[in-house]
GUROKOL-222726 format. One line per field, with one value per residue (C-alpha): z, y, x. Coordinates in nm, 4 decimals. Layout:
<atoms>
pz c(Z, ...)
py c(Y, ...)
px c(X, ...)
</atoms>
This chain:
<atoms>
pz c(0.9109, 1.1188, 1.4192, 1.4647, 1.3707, 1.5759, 1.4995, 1.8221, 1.7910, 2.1868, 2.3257, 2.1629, 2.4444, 2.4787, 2.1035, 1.9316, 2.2357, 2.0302, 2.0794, 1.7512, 1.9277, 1.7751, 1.9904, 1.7922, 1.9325, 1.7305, 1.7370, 1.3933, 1.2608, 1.5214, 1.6168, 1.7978, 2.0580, 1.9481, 2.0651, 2.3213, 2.5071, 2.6258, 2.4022, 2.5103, 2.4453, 2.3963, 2.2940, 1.9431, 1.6813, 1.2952, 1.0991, 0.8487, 0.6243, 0.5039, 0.7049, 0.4667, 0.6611, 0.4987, 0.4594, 0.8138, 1.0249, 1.3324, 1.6538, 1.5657, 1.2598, 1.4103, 1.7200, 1.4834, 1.2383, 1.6144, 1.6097, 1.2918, 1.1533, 1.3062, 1.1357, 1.1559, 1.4969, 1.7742, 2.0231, 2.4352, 2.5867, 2.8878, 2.8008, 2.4746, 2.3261, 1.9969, 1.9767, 1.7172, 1.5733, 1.2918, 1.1909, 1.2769, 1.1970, 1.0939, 1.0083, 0.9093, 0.8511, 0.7463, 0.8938, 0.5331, 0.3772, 0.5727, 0.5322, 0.6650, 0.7659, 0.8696, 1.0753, 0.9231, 0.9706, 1.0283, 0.7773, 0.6817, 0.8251, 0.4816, 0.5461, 0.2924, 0.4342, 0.5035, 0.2782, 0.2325, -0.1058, 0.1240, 0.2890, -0.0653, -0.2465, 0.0871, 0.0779, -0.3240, -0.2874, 0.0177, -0.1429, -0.4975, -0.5899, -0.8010, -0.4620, -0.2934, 0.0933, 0.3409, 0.4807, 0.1848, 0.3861, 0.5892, 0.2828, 0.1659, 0.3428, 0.0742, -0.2143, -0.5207, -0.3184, -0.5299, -0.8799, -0.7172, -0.5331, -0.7264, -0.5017, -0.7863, -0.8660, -1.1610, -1.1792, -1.2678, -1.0749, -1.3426, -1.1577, -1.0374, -0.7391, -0.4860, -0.6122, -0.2670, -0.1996, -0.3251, -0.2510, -0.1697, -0.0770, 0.0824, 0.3727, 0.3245, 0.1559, 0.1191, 0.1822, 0.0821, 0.2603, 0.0653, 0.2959, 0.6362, 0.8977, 1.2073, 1.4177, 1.0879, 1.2118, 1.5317, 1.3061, 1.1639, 1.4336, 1.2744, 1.1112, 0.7183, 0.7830, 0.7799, 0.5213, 0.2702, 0.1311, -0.1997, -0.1541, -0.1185, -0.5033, -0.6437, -0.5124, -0.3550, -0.3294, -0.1122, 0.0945, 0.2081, 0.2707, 0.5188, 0.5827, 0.5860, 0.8375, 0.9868, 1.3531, 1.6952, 1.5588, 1.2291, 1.1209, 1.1322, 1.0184, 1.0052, 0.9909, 0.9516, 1.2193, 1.4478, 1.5194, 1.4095, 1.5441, 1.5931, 1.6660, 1.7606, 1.4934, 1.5640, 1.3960, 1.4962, 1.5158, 1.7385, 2.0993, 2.2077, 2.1298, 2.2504, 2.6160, 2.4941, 2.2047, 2.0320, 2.0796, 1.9670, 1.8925, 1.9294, 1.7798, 1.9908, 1.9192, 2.2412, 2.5458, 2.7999, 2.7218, 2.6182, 3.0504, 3.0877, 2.9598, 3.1012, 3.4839, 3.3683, 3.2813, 2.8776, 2.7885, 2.9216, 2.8054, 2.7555, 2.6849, 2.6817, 2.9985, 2.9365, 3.0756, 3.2867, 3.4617, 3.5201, 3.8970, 4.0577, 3.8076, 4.0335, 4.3102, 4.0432, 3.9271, 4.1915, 4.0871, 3.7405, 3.6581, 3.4936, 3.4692, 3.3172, 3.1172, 2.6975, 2.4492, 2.3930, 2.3155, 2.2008, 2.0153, 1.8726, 1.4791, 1.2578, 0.9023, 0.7854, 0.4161, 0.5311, 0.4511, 0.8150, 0.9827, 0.7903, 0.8380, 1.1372, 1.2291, 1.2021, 1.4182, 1.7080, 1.6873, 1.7069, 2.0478, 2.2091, 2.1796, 2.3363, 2.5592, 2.6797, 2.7514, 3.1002, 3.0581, 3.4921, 3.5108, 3.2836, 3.3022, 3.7183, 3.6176, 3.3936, 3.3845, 3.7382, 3.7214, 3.3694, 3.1661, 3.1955, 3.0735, 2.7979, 2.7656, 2.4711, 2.1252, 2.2280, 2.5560, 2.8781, 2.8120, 2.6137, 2.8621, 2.9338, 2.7180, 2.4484, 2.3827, 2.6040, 2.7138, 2.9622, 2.9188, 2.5378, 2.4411, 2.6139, 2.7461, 2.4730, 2.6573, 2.9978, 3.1011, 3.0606, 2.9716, 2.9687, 2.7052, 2.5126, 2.4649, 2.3429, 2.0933, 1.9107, 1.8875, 1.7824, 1.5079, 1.4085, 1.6379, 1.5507, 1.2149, 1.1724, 1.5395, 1.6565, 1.6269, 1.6331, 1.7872, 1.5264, 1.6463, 1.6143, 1.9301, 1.8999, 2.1056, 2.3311, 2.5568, 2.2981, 2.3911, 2.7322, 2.6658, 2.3885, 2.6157, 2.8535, 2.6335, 2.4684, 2.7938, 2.9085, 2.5459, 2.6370, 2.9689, 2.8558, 2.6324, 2.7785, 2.5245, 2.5719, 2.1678, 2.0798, 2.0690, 1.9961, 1.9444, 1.6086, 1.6457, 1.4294, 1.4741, 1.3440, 1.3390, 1.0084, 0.8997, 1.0832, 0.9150, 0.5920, 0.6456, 0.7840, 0.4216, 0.2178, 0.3827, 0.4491, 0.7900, 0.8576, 1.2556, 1.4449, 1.4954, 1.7139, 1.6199, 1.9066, 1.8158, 1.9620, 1.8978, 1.6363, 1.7839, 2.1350, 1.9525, 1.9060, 1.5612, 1.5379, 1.7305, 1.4747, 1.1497, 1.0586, 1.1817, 1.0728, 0.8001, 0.4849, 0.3145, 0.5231, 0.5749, 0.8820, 0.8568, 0.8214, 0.9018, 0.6075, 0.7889, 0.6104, 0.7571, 0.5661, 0.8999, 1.0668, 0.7587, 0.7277, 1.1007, 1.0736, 0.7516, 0.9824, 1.2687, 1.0696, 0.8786, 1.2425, 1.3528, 1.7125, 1.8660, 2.1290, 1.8419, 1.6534, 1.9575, 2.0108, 1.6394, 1.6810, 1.9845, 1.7655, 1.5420, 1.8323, 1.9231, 1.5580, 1.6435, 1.9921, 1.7731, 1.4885, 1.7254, 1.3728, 1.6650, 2.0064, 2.2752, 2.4941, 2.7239, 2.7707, 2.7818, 3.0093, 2.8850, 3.0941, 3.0924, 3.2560, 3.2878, 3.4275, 3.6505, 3.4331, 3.2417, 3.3916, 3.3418, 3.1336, 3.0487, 2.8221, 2.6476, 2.6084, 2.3019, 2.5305, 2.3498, 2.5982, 2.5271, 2.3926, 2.3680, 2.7706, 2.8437, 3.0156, 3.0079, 3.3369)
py c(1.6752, 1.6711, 1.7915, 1.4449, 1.5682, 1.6753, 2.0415, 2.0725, 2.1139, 2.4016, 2.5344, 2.7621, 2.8482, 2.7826, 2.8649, 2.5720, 2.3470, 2.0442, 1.6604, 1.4534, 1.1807, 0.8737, 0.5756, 0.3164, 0.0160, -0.1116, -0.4895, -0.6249, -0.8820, -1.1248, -1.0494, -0.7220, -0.8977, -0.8104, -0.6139, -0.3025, -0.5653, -0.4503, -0.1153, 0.2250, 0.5442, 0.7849, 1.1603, 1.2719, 1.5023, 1.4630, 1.4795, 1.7230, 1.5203, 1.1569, 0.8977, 0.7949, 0.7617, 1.0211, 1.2532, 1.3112, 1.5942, 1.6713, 1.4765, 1.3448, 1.1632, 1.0678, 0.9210, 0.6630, 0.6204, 0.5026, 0.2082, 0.0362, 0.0607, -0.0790, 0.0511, -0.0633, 0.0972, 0.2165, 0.4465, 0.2939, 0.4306, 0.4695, 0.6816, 0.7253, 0.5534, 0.4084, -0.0253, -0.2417, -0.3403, -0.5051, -0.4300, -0.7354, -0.5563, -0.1851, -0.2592, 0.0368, 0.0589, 0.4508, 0.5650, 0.6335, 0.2880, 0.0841, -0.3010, -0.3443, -0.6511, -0.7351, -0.9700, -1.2931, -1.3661, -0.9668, -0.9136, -0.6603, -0.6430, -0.7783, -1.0778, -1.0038, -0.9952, -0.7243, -0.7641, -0.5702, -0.4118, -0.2959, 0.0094, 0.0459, 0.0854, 0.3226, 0.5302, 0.6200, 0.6933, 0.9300, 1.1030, 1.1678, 1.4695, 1.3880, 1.2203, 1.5432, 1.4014, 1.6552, 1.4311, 1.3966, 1.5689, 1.2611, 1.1091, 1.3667, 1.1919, 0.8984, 0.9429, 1.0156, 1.2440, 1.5413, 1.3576, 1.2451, 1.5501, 1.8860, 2.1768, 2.4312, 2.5508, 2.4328, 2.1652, 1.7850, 1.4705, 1.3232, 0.9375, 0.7402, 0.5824, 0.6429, 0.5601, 0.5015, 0.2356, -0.1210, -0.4835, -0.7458, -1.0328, -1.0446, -0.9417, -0.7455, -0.3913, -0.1654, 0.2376, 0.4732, 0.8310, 1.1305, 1.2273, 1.0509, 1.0585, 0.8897, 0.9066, 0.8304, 0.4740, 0.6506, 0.8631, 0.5113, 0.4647, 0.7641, 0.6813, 0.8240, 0.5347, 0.2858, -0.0001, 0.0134, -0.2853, -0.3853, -0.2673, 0.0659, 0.1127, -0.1104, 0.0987, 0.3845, 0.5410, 0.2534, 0.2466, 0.6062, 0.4789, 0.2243, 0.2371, -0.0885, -0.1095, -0.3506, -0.2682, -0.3622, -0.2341, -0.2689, 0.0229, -0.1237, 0.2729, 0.5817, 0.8386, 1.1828, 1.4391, 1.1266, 0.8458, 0.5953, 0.2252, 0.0203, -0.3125, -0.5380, -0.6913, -1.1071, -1.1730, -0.8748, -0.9679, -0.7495, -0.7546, -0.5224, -0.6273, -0.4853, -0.5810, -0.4683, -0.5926, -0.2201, 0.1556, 0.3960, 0.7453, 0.9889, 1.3418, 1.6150, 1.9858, 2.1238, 1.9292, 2.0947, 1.8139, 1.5684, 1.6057, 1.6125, 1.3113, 1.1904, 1.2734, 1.1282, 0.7614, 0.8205, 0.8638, 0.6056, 0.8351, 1.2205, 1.3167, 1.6705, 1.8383, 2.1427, 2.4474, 2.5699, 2.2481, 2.1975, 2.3446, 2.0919, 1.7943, 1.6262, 1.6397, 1.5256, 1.1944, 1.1167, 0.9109, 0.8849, 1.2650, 1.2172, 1.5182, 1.4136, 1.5631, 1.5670, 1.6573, 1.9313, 2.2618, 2.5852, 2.8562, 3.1409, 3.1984, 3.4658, 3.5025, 3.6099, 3.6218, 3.8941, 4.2542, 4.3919, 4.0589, 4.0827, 4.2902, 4.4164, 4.6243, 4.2954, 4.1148, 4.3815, 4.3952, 4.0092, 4.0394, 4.3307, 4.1040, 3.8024, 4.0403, 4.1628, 3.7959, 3.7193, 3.3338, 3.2903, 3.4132, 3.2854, 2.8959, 2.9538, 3.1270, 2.9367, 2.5977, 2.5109, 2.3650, 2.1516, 2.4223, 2.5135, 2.9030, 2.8014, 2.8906, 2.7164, 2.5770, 2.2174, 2.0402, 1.9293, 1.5758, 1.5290, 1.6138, 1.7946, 1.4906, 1.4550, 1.9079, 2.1264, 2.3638, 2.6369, 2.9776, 2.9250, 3.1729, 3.4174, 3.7795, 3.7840, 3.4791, 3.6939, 3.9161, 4.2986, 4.5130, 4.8172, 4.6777, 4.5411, 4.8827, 5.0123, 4.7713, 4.8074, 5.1737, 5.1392, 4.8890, 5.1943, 4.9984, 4.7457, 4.6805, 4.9125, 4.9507, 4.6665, 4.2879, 3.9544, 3.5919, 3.3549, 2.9816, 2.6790, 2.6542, 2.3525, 2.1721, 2.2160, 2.5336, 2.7641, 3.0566, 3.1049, 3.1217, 3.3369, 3.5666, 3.5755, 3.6569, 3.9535, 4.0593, 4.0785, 4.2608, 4.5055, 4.5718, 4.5665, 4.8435, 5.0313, 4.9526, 4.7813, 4.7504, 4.6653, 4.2616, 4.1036, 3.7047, 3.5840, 3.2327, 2.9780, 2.7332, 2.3969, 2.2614, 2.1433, 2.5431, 2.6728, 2.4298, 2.5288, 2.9181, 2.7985, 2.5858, 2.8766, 3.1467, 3.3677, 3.4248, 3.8538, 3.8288, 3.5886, 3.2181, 2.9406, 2.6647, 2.3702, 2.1104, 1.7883, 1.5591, 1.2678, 1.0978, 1.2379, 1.3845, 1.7389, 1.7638, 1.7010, 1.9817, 2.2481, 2.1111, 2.0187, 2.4090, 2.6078, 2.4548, 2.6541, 2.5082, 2.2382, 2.0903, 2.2216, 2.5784, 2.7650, 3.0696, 3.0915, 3.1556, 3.0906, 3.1249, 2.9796, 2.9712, 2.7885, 2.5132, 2.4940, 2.4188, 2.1922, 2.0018, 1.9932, 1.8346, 1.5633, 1.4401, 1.3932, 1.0542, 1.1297, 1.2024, 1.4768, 1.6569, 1.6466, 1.8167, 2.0760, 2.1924, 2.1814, 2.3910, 2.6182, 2.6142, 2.6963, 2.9956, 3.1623, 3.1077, 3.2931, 3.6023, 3.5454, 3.4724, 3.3642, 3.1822, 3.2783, 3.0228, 3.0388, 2.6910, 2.3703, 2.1271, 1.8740, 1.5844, 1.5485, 1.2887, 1.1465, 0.7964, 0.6768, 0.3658, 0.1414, 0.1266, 0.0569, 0.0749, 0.3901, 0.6484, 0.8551, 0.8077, 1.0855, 1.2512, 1.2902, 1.0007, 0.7346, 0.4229, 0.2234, -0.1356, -0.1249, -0.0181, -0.2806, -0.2465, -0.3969)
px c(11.3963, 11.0304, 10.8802, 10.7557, 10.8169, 10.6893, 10.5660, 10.3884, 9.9772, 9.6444, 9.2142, 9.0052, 8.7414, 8.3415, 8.2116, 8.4640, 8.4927, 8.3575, 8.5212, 8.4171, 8.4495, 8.3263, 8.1731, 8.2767, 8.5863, 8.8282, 8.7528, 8.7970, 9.0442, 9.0418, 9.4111, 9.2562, 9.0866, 8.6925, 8.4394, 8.5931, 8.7209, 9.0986, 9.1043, 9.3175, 9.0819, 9.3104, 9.2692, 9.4052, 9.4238, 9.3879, 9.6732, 9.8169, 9.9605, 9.8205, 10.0277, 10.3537, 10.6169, 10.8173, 10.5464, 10.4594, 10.5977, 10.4310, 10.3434, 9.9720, 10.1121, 10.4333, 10.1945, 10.0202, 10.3132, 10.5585, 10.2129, 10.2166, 10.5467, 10.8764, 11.2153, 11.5698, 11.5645, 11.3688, 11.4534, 11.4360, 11.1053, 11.3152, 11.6073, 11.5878, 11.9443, 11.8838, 11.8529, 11.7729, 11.4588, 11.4845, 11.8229, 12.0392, 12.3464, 12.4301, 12.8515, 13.0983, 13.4647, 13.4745, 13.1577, 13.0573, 12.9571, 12.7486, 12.5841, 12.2615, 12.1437, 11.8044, 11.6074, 11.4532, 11.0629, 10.8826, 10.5972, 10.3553, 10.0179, 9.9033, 10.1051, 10.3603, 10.7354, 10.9542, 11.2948, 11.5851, 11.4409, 11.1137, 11.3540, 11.5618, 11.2235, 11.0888, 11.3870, 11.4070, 11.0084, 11.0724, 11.4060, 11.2563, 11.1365, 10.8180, 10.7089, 10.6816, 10.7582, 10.7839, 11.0801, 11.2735, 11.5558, 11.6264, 11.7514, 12.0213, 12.2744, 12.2694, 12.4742, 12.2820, 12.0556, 12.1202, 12.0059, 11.6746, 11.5518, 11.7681, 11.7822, 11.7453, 11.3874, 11.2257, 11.4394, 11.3486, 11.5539, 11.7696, 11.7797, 11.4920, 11.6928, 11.9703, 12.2806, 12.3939, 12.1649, 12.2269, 12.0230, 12.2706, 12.0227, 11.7047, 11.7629, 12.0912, 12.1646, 12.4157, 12.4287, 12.6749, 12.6697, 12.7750, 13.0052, 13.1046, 12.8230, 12.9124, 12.6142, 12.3495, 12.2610, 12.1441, 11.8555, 11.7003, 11.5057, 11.2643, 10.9505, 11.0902, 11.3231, 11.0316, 10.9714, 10.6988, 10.5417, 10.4693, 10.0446, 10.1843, 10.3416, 10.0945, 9.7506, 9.8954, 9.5367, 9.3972, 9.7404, 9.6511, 9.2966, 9.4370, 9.8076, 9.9630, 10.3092, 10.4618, 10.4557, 10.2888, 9.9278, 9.7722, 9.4772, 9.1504, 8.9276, 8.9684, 8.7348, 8.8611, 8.7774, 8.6311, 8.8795, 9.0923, 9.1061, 9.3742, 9.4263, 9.7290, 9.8867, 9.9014, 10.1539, 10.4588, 10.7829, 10.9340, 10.9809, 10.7307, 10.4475, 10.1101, 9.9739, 9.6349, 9.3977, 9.4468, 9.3855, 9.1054, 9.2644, 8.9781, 8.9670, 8.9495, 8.9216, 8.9863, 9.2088, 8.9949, 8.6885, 8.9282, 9.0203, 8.6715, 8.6502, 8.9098, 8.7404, 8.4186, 8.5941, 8.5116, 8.8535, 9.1376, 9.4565, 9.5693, 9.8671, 9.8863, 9.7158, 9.5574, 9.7359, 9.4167, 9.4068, 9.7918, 9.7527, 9.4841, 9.5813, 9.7385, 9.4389, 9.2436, 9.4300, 9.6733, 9.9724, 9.7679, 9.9187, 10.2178, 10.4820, 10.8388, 11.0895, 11.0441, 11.2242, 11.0583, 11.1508, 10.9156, 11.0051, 10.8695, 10.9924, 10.9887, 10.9043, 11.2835, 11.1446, 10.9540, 11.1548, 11.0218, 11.2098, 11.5853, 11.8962, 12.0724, 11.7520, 11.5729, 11.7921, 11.7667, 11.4249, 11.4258, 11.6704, 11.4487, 11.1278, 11.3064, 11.4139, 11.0412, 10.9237, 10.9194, 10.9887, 10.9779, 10.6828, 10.4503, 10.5981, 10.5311, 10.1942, 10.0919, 10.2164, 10.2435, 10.6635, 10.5929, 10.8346, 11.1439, 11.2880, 11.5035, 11.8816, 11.9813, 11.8188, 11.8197, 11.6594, 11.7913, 11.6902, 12.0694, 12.2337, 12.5578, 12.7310, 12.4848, 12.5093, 12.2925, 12.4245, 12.2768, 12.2672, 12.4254, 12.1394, 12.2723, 12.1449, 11.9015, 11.6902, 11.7000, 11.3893, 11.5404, 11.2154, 11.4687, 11.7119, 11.4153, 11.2761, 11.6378, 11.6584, 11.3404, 11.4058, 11.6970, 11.5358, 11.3424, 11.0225, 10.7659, 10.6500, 10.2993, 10.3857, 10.2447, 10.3340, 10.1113, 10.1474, 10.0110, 9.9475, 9.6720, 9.4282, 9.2643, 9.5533, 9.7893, 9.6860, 9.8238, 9.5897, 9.6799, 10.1087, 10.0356, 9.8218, 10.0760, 10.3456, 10.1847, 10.1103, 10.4805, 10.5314, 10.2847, 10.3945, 10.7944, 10.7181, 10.4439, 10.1781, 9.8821, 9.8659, 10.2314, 10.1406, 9.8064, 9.7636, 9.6090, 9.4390, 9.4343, 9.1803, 9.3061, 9.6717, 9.6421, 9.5501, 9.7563, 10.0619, 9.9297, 10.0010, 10.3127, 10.4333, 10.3067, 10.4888, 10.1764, 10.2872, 10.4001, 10.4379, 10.5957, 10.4260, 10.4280, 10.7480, 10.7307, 10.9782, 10.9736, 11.2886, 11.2581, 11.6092, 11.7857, 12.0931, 12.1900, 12.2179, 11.8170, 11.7466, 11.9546, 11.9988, 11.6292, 11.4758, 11.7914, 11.9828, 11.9251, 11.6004, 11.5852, 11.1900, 11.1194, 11.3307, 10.9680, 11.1743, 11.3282, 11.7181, 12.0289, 12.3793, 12.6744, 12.8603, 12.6205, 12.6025, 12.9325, 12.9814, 12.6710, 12.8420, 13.1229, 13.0108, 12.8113, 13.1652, 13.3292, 13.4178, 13.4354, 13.0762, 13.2830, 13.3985, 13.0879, 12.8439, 13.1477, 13.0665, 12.7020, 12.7272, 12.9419, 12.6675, 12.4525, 12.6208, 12.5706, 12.1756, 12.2345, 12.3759, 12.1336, 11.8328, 11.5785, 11.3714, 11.3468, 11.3797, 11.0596, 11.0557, 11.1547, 10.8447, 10.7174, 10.4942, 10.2162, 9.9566, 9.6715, 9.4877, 9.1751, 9.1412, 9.0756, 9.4617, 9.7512, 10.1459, 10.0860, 10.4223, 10.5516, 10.8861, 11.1546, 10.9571, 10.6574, 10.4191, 10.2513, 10.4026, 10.0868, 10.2383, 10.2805, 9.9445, 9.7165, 9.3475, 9.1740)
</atoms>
């Protein structure tokens, strides 16, 4: 499963501080309002993935992909539970077979309507193999998920469907799990869940061109690099429909003028803060600085396919650098009370009843410079002698916490030379290094939740070759556990084996728990009613334009 995705994109200083921002409003279609008249500007980055729904992994795609599609569910800006959309029904007698019924009268934004066979024929695209989706995963819950997508290499799918997935009617269909799963219907509110009209199979090509969904907005351009305009969809369905006539999602290589911006009355909508302006943000916008609680964890991962990374020498060398990372410090420094040092692997935003757990992690989250130093000797020391911090810097104020954590490397061991950052300059770069394991040092791995439950914050990063492990770690004990906890019926009994789970990443450490993460935000004067849900995304259909 994604880092809406949800792989989390940060500045890169004078020489790249460039915003292609493009000038141009989304008007068109008539159902968008015209002209600039009642449009969000909103800050954005491009995408490293084109926009299928099951193909998208990390929060710029996931931001568009939460506009113009709807799915069975949708998770409550507010707090996050899981409600229908456009499921009617979601009915289970063994928490393994499941009838899905869905509403009458939603269509597609090219008028066609959304049927039961529109998430049947959406789900076999996004589980086969041929298709190549980065969020296949999601779909290996369904039985018949091993014939369409084979886990051995060099192998070819031997089915062309889900054999778990049957059309009843138009607007009913049938899913059989693998395995019991009680808290699946809770994941369909993510975007690989979404519905996929006929256009898309017929001229997949164009589709890409212009995505076609069925949600509150419909894509009216896209220009790589510059923007892309959206406008509200006329004829949605659903209950939230857009307050404003659309929103103009403008690329930005650097946060720092995106604020600018911002200040200057350019931009309507940020919603990531850059770290160097955290401490007089609020002076600046007043009760338009927003500072709330995400789901939003970062990490720092390690490349465990890497020889200098594995064994017990690499696991102690692993603990000693967690170890020499003053987490109070910088996140007071630095951030100004919008982090949080981490304990655990999950986010404070479950809550004690949903799994999180404080101080799971352990002694190898605390600062202890001393018992840092005496593990990485006793690893035999750094690799070469000297490590690196690999991340993007376009977004997200990357540079400065990896600064800061070198820093507290250096100073932890006495060497000015033991950590150096490597900078990336695009997301979508960096991403790339990331799927083609050409990372050596350890690298940047943000996570931000695609549903609030535990399992999403484990099984996706850690489960062995699941999409987003980009560590590489495999633990039988912590997939069986994981397996375990998924065929519970009882929700308490599933998060106790997750946190069991949890506890063999505490030992194992393959990532090490830096922060949990604020979203913060900012508007200018002219928007109103503007917040950001539990995943840290500003809630676009609420937004009023004055």
């Amino acid at each position: 499963m994604r880092s809406r995705f949800r792989r989390l994109a940060g500045p890169l200083g004078p020489a790249l501080a460039l915003v292609l921002a493009a000038t141009a409003c989304g008007g068109g279609g008539g159902d968008g309002g015209g002209g600039g008249d009642g449009i969000v500007r909103a800050s954005w980055g491009d995408p490293q993935h084109p926009l299928e729904p099951a193909n998208t992994n990390e929060v710029q795609g996931g931001k568009v992909l939460d506009m113009i599609f709807r799915g069975l569910k949708r998770y409550d800006p507010e707090t996050g539970e899981a409600e229908n959309a456009m499921a009617e029904s979601i009915e289970t007698e063994d928490q393994q077979n499941f009838t899905v019924t869905i509403e009458d009268g939603w269509t597609f934004h090219d008028g066609t309507p959304v049927t039961a066979q529109s998430y049947v024929d959406a789900w076999n695209y996004g589980a086969h193999l041929d298709n190549a989706q980065i969020g296949s995963y999601f779909f290996q819950f369904i039985d018949g998920y091993a014939e369409v997508h084979p886990d051995e290499e060099n192998a070819s799918a031997t089915a062309d469907t889900l054999s778990g997935l049957r059309v009843v009617d138009e607007r009913t269909f049938t899913v059989r799990l693998s395995e019991p799963f009680s808290l699946w219907p809770e994941t369909l509110g993510y975007a690989a869940y979404a519905p996929l009209p006929r256009a898309f199979f017929d001229n997949h090509d164009a589709w890409l061109e212009k995505p076609v969904g069925n949600g509150p907005y419909r894509v009216d351009s896209y220009r790589r690099s510059q923007s892309m305009n959206l406008v509200r969809y006329g004829e949605y369905a659903g209950d939230d429909r857009a307050r404003n006539n659309g929103v103009e999602l403008r690329v930005y290589t650097d946060n720092n003028t995106a604020y600018t911006d911002l200040q200057a009355g350019n931009l309507d909508v940020i919603d990531d803060v850059p770290a160097s302006q955290l401490g007089n943000a609020e002076a600046d916008l007043g009760d338009r600085y927003i500072n709330q609680p995400a789901g939003i964890l970062q990490t720092v991962a390690f490349p465990l396919y890497d020889r200098d990374w594995q064994g017990e020498d690499g696991r102690k060398l692993r603990q000693g650098l967690s170890m020499a990372i003053n987490r109070e410090e910088i996140t007071s420094r630095i951030y100004h009370d919008t982090r949080t040092p981490a304990s655990d692997f999950t986010s404070p935003v479950l809550g004690e009843a949903g799994g999180y757990r404080r101080g799971l992690c352990g002694e190898a989250c605390e600062y202890d410079p001393e018992r840092a130093r005496e593990l990485i000797e006793e690893a035999g020391g750094l690799p070469g002698g000297r490590v690196t911090i690999t991340s993007n810097v376009d977004t997200g104020s990357h540079r400065q916490w990896m600064d800061a954590v070198c820093n507290s490397i250096n100073n932890a061991l006495d060497d000015t030379g033991a950590c150096t950052v490597n900078p990336v300059p695009t997301f979508a770069d960096f991403r790339n290094k990331i799927t083609n394991r050409e990372m050596t040092g350890m690298f940047r791995a943000g996570w931000q939740m695609d549903y609030p439950l535990i399992q999403n914050f484990l099984q996706p990063l850690y489960y062995t070759d699941a999409s987003s492990n980009d560590a590489a770690y495999s633990s039988e004990e912590f997939d069986e556990l994981v397996d375990r906890a998924n065929s519970e019926s009882q929700e308490e009994d599933a998060i106790r084996l997750f946190q069991d789970a949890e506890e063999v990443l505490a030992h194992d450490l393959p990532n090490i728990p830096l922060w949990y993460q604020n979203g913060t935000a900012g508007h200018s004067e002219r928007v109103s009613d503007v917040r950001l849900n539990p995943f840290s995304v500003p809630v676009f259909t609420d937004i009023r334009v004055s």
